[in-house]
C-alpha positions in Angstrom: 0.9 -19.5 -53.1 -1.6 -19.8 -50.6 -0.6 -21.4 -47.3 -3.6 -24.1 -45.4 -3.6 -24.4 -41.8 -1.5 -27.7 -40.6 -3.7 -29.7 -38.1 -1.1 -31.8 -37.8 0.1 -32.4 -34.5 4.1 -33.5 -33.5 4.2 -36.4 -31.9 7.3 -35.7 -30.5 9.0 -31.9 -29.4 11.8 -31.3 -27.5 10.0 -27.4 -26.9 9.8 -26.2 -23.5 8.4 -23.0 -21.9 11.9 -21.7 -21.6 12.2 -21.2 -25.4 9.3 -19.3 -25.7 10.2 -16.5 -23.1 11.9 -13.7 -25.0 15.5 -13.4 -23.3 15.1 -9.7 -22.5 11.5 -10.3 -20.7 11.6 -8.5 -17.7 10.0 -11.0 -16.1 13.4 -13.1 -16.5 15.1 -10.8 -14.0 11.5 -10.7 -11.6 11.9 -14.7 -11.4 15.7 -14.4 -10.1 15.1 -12.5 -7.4 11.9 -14.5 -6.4 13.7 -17.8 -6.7 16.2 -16.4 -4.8 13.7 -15.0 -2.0 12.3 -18.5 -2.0 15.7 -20.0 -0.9 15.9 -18.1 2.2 12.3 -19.0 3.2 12.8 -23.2 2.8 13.4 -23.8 6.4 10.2 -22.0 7.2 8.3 -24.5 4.1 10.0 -27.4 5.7 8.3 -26.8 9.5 5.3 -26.2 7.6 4.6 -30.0 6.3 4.5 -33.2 7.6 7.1 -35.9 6.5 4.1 -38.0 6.0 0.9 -38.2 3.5 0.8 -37.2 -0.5 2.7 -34.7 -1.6 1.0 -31.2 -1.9 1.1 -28.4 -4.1 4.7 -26.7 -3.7 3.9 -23.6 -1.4 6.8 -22.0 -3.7 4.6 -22.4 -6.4 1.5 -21.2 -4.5 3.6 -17.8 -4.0 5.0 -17.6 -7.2 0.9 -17.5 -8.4 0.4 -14.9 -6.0 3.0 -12.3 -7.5 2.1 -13.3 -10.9 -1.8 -12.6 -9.8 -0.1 -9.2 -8.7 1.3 -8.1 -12.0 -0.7 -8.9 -14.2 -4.2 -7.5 -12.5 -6.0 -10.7 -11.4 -8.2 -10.8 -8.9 -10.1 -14.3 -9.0 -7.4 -17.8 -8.2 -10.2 -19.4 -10.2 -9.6 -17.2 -13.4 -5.5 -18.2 -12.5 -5.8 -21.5 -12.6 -7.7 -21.5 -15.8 -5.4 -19.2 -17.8 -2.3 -21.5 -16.4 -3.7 -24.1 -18.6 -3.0 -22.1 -21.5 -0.1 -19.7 -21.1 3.1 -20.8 -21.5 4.4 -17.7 -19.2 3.1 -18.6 -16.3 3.7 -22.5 -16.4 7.5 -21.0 -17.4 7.2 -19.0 -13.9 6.1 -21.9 -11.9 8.4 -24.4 -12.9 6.0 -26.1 -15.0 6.3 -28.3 -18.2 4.1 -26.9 -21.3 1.8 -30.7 -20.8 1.3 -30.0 -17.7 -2.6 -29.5 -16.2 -3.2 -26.3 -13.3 -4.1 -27.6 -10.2 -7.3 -26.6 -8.5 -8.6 -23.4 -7.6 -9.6 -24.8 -4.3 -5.5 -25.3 -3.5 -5.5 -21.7 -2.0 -8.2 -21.8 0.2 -6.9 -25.3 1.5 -3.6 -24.0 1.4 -4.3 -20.7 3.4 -4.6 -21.5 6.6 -1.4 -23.0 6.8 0.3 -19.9 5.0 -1.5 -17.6 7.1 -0.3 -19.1 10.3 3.3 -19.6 9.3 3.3 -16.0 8.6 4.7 -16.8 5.3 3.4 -13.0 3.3 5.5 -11.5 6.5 8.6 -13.5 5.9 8.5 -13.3 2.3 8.3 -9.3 2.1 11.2 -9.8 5.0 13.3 -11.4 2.5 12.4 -9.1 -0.6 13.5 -5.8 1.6 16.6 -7.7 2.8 17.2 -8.5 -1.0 17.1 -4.5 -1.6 19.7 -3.8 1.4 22.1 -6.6 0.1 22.4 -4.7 -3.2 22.4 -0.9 -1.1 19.7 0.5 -2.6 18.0 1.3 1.1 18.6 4.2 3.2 18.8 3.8 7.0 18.2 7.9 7.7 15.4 8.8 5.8 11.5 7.7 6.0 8.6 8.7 4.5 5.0 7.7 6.1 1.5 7.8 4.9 -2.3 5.6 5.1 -5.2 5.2 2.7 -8.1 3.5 2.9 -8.9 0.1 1.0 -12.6 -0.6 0.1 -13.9 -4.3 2.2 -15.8 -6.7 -0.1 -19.0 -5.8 1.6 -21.5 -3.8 0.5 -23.7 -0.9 2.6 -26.6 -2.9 3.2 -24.9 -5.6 5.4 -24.0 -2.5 7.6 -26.8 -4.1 10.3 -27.9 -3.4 13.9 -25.4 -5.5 16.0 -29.0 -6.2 17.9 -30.9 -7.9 15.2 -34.9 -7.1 14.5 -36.0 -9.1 12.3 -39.2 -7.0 11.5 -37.7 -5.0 8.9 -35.8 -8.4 6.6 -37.5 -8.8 3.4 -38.6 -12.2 1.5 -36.2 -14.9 2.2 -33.6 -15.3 -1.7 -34.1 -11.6 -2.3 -32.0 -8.7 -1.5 -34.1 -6.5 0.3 -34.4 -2.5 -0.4 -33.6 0.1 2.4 -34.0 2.9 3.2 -31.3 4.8 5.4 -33.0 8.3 5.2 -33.2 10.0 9.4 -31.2 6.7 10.5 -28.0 7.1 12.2 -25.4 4.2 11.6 -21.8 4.1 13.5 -19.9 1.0 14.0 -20.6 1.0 17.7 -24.2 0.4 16.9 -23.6 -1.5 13.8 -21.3 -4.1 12.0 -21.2 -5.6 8.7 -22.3 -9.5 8.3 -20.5 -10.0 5.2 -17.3 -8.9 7.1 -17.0 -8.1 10.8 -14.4 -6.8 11.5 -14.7 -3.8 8.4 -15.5 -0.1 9.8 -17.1 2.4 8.5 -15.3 5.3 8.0 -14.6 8.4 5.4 -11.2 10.1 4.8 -12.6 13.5 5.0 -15.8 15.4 5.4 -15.8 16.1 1.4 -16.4 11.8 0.7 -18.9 9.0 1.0 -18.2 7.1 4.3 -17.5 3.4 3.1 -16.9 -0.2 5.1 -12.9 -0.4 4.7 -9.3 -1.3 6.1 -6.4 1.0 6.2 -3.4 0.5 4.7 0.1 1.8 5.9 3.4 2.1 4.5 7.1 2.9 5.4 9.1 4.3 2.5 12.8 4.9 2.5 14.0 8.0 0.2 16.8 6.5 -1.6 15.1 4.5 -3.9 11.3 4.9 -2.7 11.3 1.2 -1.5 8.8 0.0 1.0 10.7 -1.1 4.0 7.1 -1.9 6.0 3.4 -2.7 5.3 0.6 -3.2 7.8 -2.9 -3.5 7.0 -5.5 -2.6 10.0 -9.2 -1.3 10.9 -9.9 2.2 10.1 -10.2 4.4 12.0 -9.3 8.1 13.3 -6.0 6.8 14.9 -5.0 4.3 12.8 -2.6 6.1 11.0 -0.9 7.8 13.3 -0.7 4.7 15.6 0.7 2.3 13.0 3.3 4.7 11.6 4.8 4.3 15.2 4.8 1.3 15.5 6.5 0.7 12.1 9.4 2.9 13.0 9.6 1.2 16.1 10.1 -1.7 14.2 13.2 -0.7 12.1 16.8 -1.3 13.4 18.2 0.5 15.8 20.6 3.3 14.7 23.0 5.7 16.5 22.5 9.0 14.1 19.6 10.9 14.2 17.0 10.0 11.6 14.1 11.6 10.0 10.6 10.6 8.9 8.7 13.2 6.6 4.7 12.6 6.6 1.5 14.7 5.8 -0.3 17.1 7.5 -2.4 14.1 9.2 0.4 13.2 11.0 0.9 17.1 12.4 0.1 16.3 16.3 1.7 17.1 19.2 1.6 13.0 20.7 2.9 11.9 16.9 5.7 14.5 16.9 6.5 13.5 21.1 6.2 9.4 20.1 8.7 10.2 17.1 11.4 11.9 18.8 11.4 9.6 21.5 12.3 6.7 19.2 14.9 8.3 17.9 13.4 10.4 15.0 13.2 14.3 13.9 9.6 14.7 12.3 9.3 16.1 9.4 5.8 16.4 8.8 3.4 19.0 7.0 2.3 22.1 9.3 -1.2 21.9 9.9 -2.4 25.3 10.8 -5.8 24.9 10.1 -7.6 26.8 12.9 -4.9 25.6 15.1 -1.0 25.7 16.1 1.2 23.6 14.5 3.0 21.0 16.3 6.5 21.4 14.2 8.0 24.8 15.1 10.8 26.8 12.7 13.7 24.7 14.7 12.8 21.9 12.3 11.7 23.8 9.4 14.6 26.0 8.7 16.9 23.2 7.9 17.3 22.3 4.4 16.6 18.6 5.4 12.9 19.6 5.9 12.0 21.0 2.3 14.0 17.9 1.0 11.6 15.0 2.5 8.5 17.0 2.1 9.7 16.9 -1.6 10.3 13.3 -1.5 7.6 12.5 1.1 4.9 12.9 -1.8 6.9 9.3 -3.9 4.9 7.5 -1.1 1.4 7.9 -3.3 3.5 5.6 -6.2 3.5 2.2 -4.5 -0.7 3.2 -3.0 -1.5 3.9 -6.7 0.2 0.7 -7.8 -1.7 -1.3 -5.3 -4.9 -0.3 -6.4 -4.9 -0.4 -9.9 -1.6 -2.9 -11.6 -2.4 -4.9 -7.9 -6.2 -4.7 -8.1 -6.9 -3.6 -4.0 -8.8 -0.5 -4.9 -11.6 -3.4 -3.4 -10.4 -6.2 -1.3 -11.0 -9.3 -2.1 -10.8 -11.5 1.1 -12.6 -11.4 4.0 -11.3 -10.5 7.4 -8.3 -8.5 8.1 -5.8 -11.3 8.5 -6.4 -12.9 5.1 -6.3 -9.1 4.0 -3.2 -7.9 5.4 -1.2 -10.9 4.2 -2.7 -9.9 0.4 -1.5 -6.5 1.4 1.9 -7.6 2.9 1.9 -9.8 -0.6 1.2 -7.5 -3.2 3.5 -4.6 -1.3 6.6 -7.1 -1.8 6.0 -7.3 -5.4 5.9 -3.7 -5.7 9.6 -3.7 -4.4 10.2 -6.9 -6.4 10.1 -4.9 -9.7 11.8 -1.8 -8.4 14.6 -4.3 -7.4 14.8 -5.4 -11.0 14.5 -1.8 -12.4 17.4 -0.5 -10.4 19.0 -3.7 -10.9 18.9 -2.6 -14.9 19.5 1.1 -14.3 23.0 -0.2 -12.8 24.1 -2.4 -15.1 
């Protein structure tokens, strides 16, 4: 017999997102982790807030958004809020009823400044990493380091003079041609009006030279988790400059330890900074017209061959970020409201290769 479609709604159901969240989800074992990550950030959420005044939007709930807008490839809030209305998932993930209505789009940008000078991304991808060393799967000997360049949400054309003439500017409403042919354009002469404080730059001579933001990251070799992110202005320096100051930034140790690195990072004031902070680099030779700065007293142990092997596991989290996290193009402006996407989206990379390890033990 043929079935009809019921229209007929319940008018009473004791349903609730839970129930409709297959029990081996992996997005089950994500949310444990991230409600317990939460936990250890609620004194920082308390000094945030007043005592007094309406009740806001949970800034739990505001985070939990963010690493569902990280996994599943979504780069508008407003396109959030509006599928929130209507999938049971991600009201499950924030702790909300399947009745209830997504709040605002306009909640993150009135909720940003606040986050941003709490330094809540930094915190929270504090407490994801110390999740990963509770459960051992860190290494305190072995590093990996490496850069790349993220694309600013601003196009070529608002690469202007820093001294505005206003001869050349087309009708006002229209975007105006140019025409770049004979002119030279560097950022000490120029600077974007969409966003500052991008640069122009290229990673080799081979590529288009683009208005971007370099990324960094600090990779341990046990389990290829990111045990630093920093997001800055690009430029020639940049990565050599922020690698040292992420290693500077890990714990102290008494043994010898080693961070592995490409050929960019081949130069005799990388290799000098390194070993004074305790390290043995074990970066690529670059003999490219020149002398390499790592010698055979490094390259004849069998340590060496082992991180440049593992060194390369560094491009996994950069590829992740810009495709499954959507930062092949920024979407903010300015590198604070950047880096703390960047610091952000980096945590829930290591978020769900805790839960995979967490599985693979088990």
């Amino acid at each position: 017999m043929r079935g009809i479609p019921d229209r007929q709604l319940a008018l009473l159901s004791s349903l609730s997102t839970v129930d409709l969240i297959p029990a081996g989800h992996p997005i089950r074992r994500i949310r444990v982790v991230v409600d317990t990550v939460l936990a250890d950030l609620d004194d920082t959420f308390e000094a945030m807030y007043s005592v007094q005044g309406r009740p806001s939007v949970p800034p739990e709930m505001l985070l939990k958004a963010t690493v569902l807008m990280a996994m599943y490839s979504m780069r508008s809030e407003r396109a959030f809020c509006e599928r929130l209305n209507y999938d049971m998932l991600f009201k499950w993930f924030l702790d909300l009823p399947i009745d209830a209505a997504s709040f605002d789009a306009s909640t993150f940008s009135k909720n940003r400044r606040r986050l941003l000078d709490a330094d809540v991304a930094d915190e929270f991808f504090a407490a994801v990493v110390r999740q990963a060393k509770l459960r051992r799967y860190i290494s305190s000997d072995h590093f990996s380091v490496d850069g790349t360049l993220l694309e600013a949400w601003a196009s070529h054309k608002s690469f202007k003079p820093k001294v505005h003439d206003s001869s050349g500017d087309g009708p006002a409403g229209r975007n105006a041609d140019v025409q770049w042919h004979g002119q030279k354009r560097s950022n000490d002469t120029h600077a974007s009006t969409t966003d500052p404080e991008a640069r122009l730059y290229r990673k080799s001579n081979n590529t288009a030279a683009q208005l971007c933001y370099a990324g960094h990251l600090l990779i341990e070799h046990r389990s290829a988790l990111i045990v630093d992110a920093e997001l800055t202005t690009a430029t020639g320096y940049a990565e050599r400059d922020c690698a040292t100051e992420m290693l500077k930034r890990l714990p102290k140790h008494r043994r010898r330890r080693t961070v592995a690195g490409d050929k960019n990072y081949d130069t005799k004031g990388f290799v000098a900074d390194v070993r004074a902070a305790g390290f043995s680099p074990h970066v690529t030779q670059n003999t490219t017209n020149r002398r390499s700065a790592i010698d055979g007293r490094t390259t004849r142990h069998a340590g060496y061959d082992v991180s440049q092997r593992i060194r390369k596991r560094v491009e996994e989290p950069f590829g992740w970020v810009k495709t499954v996290g959507q930062g092949r193009k920024l979407r903010y402006i300015g590198q604070q409201r950047n880096r703390a996407w960047f610091k952000m989206t980096t945590a829930v990379y290591n978020l769900i290769r805790i839960t995979t390890l967490d599985t693979a033990t088990t």
